[in-house]
N, C-alpha and C positions, 0 to 999 in steps of 0.2 A: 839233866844239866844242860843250860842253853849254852849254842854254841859260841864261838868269838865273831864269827857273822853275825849271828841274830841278836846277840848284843850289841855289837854295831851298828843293826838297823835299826835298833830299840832305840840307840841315844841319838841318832840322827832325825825317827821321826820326830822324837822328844823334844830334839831342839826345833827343830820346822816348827812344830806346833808351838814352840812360846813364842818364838819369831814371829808367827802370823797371830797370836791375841799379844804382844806388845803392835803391832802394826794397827791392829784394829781397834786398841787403848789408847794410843797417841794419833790419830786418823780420823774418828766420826767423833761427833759433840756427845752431849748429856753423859755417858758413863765414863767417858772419856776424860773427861774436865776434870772427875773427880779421881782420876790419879794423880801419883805426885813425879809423872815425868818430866822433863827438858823441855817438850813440846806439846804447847797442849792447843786441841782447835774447837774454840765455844761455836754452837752453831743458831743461827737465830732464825727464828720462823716469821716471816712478817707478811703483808697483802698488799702487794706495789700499788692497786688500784684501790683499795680502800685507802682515799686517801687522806683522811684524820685519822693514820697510822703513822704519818710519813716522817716525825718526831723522831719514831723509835724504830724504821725501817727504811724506805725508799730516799727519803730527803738525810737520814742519817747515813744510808750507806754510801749516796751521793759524796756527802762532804766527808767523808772520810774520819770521821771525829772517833769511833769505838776503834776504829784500828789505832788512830795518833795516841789517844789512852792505855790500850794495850801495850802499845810498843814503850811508852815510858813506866808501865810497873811493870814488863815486862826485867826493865834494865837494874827495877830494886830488887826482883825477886829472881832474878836471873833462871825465867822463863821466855820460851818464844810461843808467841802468841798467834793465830791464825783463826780470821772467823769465817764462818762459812755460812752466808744467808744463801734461806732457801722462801720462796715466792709461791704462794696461794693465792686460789681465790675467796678459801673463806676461813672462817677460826676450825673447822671441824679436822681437818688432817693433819691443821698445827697441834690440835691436843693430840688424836692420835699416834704423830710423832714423840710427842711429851712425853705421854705416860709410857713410848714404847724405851724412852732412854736415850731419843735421837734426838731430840730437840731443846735446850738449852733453858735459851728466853725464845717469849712467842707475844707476840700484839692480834689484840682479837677484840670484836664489842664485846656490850655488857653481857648482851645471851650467852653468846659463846663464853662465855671470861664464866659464869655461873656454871655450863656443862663442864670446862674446863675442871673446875673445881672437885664438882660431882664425876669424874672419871677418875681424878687424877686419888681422892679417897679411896673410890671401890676397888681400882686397883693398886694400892697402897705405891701409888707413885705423884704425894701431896704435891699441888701446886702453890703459890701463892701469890694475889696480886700487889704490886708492888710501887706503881705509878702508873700516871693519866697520860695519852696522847693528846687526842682532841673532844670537846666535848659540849653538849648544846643543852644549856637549863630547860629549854621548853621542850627538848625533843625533834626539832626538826632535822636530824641527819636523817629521817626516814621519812618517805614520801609516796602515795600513793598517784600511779601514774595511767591515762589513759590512751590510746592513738588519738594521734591529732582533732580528725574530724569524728571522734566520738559521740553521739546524742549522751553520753551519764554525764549527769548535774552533780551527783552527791552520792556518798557512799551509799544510801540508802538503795538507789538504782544499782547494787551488786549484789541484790536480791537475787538469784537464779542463775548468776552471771558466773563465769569462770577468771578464778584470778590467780597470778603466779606469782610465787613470795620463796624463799629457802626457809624450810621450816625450823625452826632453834635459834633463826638468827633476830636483830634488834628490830627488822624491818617487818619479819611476823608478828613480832609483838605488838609492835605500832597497828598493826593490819585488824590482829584480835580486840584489843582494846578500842581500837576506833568502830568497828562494829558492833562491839556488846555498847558503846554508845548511842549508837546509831540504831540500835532496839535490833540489833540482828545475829543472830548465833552462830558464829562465824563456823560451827561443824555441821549444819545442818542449811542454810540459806545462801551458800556458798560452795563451789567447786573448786577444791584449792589444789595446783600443780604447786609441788616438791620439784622447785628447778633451781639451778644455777644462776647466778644474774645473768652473765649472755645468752643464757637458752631462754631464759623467759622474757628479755628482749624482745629475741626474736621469734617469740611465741605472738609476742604483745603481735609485734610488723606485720604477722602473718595470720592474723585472727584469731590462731586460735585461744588467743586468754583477752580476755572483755578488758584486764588491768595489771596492774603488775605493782604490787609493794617490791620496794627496796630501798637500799642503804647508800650513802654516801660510797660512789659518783654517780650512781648509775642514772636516778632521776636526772639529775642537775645535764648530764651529757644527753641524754635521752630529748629534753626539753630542747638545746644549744642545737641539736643535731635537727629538728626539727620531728622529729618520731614519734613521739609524745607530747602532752601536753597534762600539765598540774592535776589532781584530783580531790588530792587530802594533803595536805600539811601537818605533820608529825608535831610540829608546833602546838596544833590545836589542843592535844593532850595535855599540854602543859605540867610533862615529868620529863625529867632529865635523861638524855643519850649519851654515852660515851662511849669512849674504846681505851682501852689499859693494856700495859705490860706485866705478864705471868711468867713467872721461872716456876724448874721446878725445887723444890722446898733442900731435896740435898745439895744441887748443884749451887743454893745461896748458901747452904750451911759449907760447903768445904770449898765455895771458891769467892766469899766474901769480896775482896778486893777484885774478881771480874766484873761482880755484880755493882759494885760502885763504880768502875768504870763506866762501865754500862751507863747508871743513871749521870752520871757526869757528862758523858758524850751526849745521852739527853737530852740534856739540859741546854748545853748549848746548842744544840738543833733547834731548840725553841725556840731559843734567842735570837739565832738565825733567821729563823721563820716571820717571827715578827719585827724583828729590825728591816730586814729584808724582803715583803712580803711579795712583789712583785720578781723579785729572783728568784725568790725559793719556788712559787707557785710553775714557772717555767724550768727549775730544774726537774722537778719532779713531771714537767709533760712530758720532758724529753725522755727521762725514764722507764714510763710507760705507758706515751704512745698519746697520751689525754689532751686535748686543746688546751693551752694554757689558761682559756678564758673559763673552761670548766672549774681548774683547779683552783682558780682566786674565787670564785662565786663560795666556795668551800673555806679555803684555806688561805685569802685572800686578809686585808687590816678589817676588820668587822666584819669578817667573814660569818658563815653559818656553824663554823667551828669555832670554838675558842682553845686557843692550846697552852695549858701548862703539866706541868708532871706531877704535882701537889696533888695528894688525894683528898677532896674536898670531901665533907661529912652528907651534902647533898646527894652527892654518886653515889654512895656506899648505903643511902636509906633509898635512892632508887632502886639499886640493886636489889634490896632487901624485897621491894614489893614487885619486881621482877620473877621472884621464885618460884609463887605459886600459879604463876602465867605455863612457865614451864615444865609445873607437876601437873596442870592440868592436862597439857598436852603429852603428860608419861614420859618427857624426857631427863626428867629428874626428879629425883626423893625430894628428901629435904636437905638445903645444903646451908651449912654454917658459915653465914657472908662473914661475921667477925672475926672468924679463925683465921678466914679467908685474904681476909685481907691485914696488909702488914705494910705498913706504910713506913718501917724502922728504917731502912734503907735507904729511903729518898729523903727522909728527915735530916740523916747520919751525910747525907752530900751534900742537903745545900745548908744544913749551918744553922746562922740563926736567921738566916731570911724565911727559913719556911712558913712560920707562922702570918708574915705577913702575906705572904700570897693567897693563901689559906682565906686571910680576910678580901683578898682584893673580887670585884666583883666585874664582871667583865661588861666591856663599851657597849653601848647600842649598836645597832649596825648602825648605815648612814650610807649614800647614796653616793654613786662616786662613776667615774667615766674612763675608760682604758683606753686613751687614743693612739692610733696608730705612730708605732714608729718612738712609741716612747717608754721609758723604764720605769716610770711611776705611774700613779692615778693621780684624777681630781677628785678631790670632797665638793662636797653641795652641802647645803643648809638643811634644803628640803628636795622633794622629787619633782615639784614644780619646776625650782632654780634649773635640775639636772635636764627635765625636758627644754627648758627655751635654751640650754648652751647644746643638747644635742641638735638641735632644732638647725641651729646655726652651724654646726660641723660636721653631717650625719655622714658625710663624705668620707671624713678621719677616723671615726669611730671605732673602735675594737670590740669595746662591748660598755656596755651600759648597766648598773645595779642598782637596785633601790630595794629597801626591805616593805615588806608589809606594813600595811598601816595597822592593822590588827594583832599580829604575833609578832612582828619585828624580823620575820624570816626576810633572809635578801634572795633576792632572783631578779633573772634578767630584764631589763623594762622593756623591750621588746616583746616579751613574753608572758610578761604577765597583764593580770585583768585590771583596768582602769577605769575608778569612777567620777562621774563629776558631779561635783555639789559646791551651786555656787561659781564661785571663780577657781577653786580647789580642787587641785585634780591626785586621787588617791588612788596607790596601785597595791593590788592584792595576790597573791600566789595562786588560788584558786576562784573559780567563777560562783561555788559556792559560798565562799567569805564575801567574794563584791556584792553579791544578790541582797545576804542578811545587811552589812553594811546600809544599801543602798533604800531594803524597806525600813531600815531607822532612823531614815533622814529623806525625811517628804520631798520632795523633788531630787533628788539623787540620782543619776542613767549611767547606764556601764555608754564608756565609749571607746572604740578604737587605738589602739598605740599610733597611728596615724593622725587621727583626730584630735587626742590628747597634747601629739606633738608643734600640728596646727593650732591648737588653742594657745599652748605655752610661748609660742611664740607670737 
């Protein structure tokens, strides 16, 4: 028979121990969320520096809008609300997190958003995606980048050459597809580094990778910072890039009204984004650290992104021919995009406008001038107009953008390749686009951003 001590000690560890799993059921996200205590804390996975994320993470956490949401269903369901974002650099630790029960909602590209998928199945902790951040019909958030004073013309010169990309992410894919284009078998005519964006940076800085595919910012900063310079245009594929919001599938089933928070707060971040585009692009440097002038080349009014939260039928049949990109490479079976995705949620928030967005189709880019010292931009007609007004004020200047004349990708006129034909001066993202341009129009010569700028004027 136990004694009156050790039954004492019995019901003291007993209590300890509910103490510490109620602490740790009202305390960390994903398993937490789904009790039904007083206090509950959602935790969102998001990537500060990806930033056609910044919808549903960096530029959301900024304005504060999922907390101001919380706290008002908070006061109908007489919960207290507390979220907890946590900061990556890429989708793989936010699934990770996911499927381990710790991470809530999570914003990832399209790669990622399909392993997400295929994890969250095999280990029967379903995800499902839910809305769009940012996202580019032809594919340019991915960009394949050279150093500066590199001799490669064209993908094809990465013949032998060593390149660094993260492998499962949207900017490998960009990298595979652009080679089996390019007649080249990106496993075998390739040495491919498994690195991080900052490490293959600073791989690219230090020789040892001939190029470096990646994703939205890292070309565009890369380019701005002067480290790099263009090589392929993600454009040129002309298939769609995006990046989405995933929960996971119980956390929407038992906390419905977080998850419409959620896309609510969203939403308005968009709105923000785009009403605003020159504030939002500077809240988010300040955030994490990025030139502002990078973050508008991106996330700017006719930016390289386009941001709504609508799940367009486009993404969703990119997606689809994304899959077999990724079983090729063994990092996924086959994965059910239409289980997958579940668009009921962001329907169920905005009402009956969704349909229309659904149709709307997004601006050209269009050429535009950041001058010092001021809280807008200028539009231009064309990239003509924009060289003879920098022409005239190169003093004031912030930054300068003109899209391609061929994919319509924006980058900086500074930086990009210019040709002339005629009186007509055409700028291109890569030196391989100005080349082909230039043999299909007989007297055509690449010239200078200098020269261009003397002419325009």
């Amino acid at each position: 028979m136990n004694s009156p001590a050790r039954k004492k000690r019995t019901t003291t560890a007993a209590l300890l121990t509910a103490a510490l799993l109620g602490t740790l059921v009202t305390g960390c996200g994903g398993d937490a969320s789904a009790g039904d205590a007083t206090h509950v804390t959602v935790t969102v996975g998001y990537q500060s520096k990806t930033i056609n994320t910044v919808t549903a993470g960096t530029l959301l956490r900024s304005l504060g809008y999922f907390e101001r949401e919380l706290k008002a269903q908070g006061k109908r369901d007489g919960i207290t609300y507390k979220v907890e974002w946590q900061d990556y650099a890429t989708g793989a630790p936010i699934t990770a997190q996911m499927t381990a029960g710790k991470i809530d909602i999570g914003s990832m590209g399209d790669f990622p958003l399909l392993i997400n998928a295929a994890r969250g199945k095999q280990l029967n902790r379903p995800t499902r995606l839910v809305s769009v951040t940012g996202y580019n019909l032809r594919g340019a958030l991915n960009t394949v980048v050279t150093a500066p004073q590199s001799k490669l013309g064209s993908l094809k010169d990465l013949k032998g050459r060593t390149v660094s990309t993260s492998v499962g992410s949207a900017a490998d894919g960009t990298l595979v597809r652009a080679l089996q284009e390019a007649g080249l078998d990106p496993n075998e005519d390739i040495r491919k580094l498994n690195q991080q964006p900052s490490v293959g940076a600073s791989a690219l800085q230090a020789g040892s990778a001939d190029a470096l595919s990646q994703f939205v910012a890292w070309p565009g900063l890369l380019a701005f910072q002067g480290r790099a310079k263009a090589l392929y245009d993600g454009a040129e594929l002309n298939l769609p890039t995006f990046h989405g919001v995933t929960v996971r599938q119980d956390f929407a089933e038992q906390r419905p009204k977080v998850l419409d928070a959620f896309l609510a707060a969203q939403i308005d971040a968009t709105r923000y984004l785009n009403d605003h585009p020159v504030q939002a692009a500077e809240k988010v440097a300040e955030a994490t650290g990025l030139p502002p002038e990078v973050v508008y080349l991106y996330n700017g009014s006719g930016g390289i992104a386009t941001f709504d939260p609508a799940v367009r039928p486009e993404l969703v049949a990119a997606l689809k021919k994304d899959v077999p990109v990724l079983r090729s490479a063994k990092l996924v079976g086959d994965v059910d995009v239409d289980s997958f995705v579940d668009d009921s949620a962001i329907k169920r928030v905005y009402g009956g406008g969704y349909a229309e967005h659904l149709a709307t189709t997004p601006d050209p880019s269009h050429s535009e001038v950041w001058l010092k010292g001021e809280d807008r931009t200028r539009a231009f007609d064309s990239p003509s107009a924009l060289l003879k007004f920098v022409a005239g004020h190169e003093d004031q200047v912030r930054a300068a953008y003109v899209p391609d004349t061929t994919t319509g990708t924006r980058w900086y006129a500074d930086k990009a390749v210019w040709v002339r034909y005629g009186k007509e001066l055409s700028p291109f993202v890569t030196a391989s686009a100005a080349r082909a341009y230039a043999q299909a129009h007989p007297g055509a010569r690449t010239v200078s951003y200098s020269a261009a700028l003397e002419q325009a004027s």
